[in-house]
N, C-alpha and C positions, 0 to 999 in steps of 0.2 A: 504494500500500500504506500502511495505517494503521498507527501506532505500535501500536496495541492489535493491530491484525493483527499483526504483526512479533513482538510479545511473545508472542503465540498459538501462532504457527510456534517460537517457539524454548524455548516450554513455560515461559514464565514468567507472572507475573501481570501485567496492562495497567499498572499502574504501577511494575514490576521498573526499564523503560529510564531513568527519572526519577530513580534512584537514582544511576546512575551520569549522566544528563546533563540538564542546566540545563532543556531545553526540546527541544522538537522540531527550533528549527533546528540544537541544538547535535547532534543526533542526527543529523540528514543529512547536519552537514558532518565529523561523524567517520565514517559512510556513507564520504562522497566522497572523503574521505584513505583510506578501508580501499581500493573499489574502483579508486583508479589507483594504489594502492600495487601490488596486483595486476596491473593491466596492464601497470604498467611495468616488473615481475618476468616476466610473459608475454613481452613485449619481449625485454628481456635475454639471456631465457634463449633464443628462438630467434638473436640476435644472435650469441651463443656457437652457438650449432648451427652458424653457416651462416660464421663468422669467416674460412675459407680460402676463399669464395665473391668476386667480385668483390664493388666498392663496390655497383654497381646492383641486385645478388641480393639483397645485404644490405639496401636501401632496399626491396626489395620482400618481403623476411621482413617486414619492421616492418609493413606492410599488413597481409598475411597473419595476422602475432598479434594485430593488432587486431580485424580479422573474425571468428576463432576467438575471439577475449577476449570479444567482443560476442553472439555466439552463445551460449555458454555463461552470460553475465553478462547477460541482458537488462534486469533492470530496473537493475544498476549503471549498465548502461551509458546508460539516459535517465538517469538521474539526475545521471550527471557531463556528457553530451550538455545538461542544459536548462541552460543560464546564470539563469534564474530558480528551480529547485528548492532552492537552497541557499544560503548566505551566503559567496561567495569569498574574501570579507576575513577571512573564520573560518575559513578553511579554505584557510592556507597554501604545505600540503605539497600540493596540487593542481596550483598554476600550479608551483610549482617543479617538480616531476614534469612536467609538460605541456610547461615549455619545454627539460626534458633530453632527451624526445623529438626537439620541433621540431630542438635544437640536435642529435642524432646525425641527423636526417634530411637537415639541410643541410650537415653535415660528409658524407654519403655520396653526395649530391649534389655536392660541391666534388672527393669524389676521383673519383667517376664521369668528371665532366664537363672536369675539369681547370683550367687558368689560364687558358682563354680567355671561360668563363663568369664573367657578373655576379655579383652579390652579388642584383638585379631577377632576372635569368633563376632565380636558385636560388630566390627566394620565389615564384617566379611556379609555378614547377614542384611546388614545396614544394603549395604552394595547390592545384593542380588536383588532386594525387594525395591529400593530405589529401581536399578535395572527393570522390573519387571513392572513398574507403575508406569515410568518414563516411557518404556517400551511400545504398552499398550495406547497411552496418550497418544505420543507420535502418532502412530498407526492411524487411529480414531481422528489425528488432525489431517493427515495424510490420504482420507479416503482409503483407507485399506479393509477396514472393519467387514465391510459389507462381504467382500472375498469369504469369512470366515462367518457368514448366515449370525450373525450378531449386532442387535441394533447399536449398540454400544459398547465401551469398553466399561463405561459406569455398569450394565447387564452383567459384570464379570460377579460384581461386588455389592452391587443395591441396584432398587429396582428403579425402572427408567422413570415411572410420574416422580420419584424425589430428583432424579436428575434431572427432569424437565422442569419441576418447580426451583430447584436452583437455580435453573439458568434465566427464569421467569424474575424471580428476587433478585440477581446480580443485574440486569438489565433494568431494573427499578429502583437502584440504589445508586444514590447522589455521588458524586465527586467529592469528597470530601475529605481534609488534612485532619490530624489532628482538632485543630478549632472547630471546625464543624461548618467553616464555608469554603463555598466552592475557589477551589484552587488558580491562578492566574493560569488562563489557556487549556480549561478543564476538556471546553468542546472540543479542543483540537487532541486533547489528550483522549478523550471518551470516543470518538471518531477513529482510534485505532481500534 
């Protein structure tokens, strides 16, 4: 998607984003903070759902909102997915978001698995089920799903009306920082 596209979809004029950002890559990489700013509020907020649930339930909500996050979010979602789309060093609040993930993923792996598991056995485990979330998403953004007689990759893990109501609430839910107003150049930001 083109910046001029983006400006299009959010009903501004092809040079509105430029007003609020430096350049292009300063654009995608407030993009890429708006979109796992998001995910990791998707996260969360299934974490609290499932809170009385064992640790291992709870490590597989976090799947789960990532699937549903990715489904709904397709192009956030390559765009935080390509390590080339954007400038990581610009875009901070990404890896920090990214490793408070990893780090509740290996925290519910540590109470799952208990004292007799490594610190190796927990990245290794960390890795495949990463692997195999990422996997599926791709796929699911890629148009591959259908090949394999499944509406979704969310179908693996929950069922599709909470996927589709997900994606019905993140499509209804404001722009908003911290403060709780809408962010400088939201449209142009929400038009990805």
């Amino acid at each position: 998607l083109s910046v001029r596209e983006a400006a299009k979809r959010a009903g501004v004029s092809p040079g509105a984003p430029f007003r609020h950002f430096a350049s292009r890559a300063a654009l995608l990489a407030a993009v890429a903070e708006q979109a796992t700013q998001r995910l990791h509020e998707a996260m969360q907020q299934r974490l609290q759902a499932t809170a009385t649930l064992p640790a291992l339930a709870r490590f597989a909500a976090i799947g789960q909102a990532y699937l549903e996050w990715a489904r709904c979010n397709p192009t956030h979602f390559r765009l935080i997915s390509d390590r080339h789309a954007f400038d990581h060093a610009s875009a901070p609040e990404v890896g920090e978001r990214n490793q408070a993930i990893r780090d509740t993923m290996a925290g519910l792996l540590h109470e799952s698995l208990g004292p007799r598991a490594s610190e190796a056995q927990v990245a290794q485990l960390q890795l495949m089920a990463r692997a195999l979330v990422y996997g599926l998403a791709r796929m699911d953004a890629d148009g591959h799903v259908p090949e394999w007689r499944l509406d979704a990759p969310a179908q693996l893990s929950t069922d599709k009306a909470r996927a589709n109501k997900a994606c019905k609430a993140n499509q209804e839910a404001p722009t908003t920082r911290s403060t709780g107003h809408q962010a400088p150049g939201a449209q142009a930001l929400d038009a990805f």
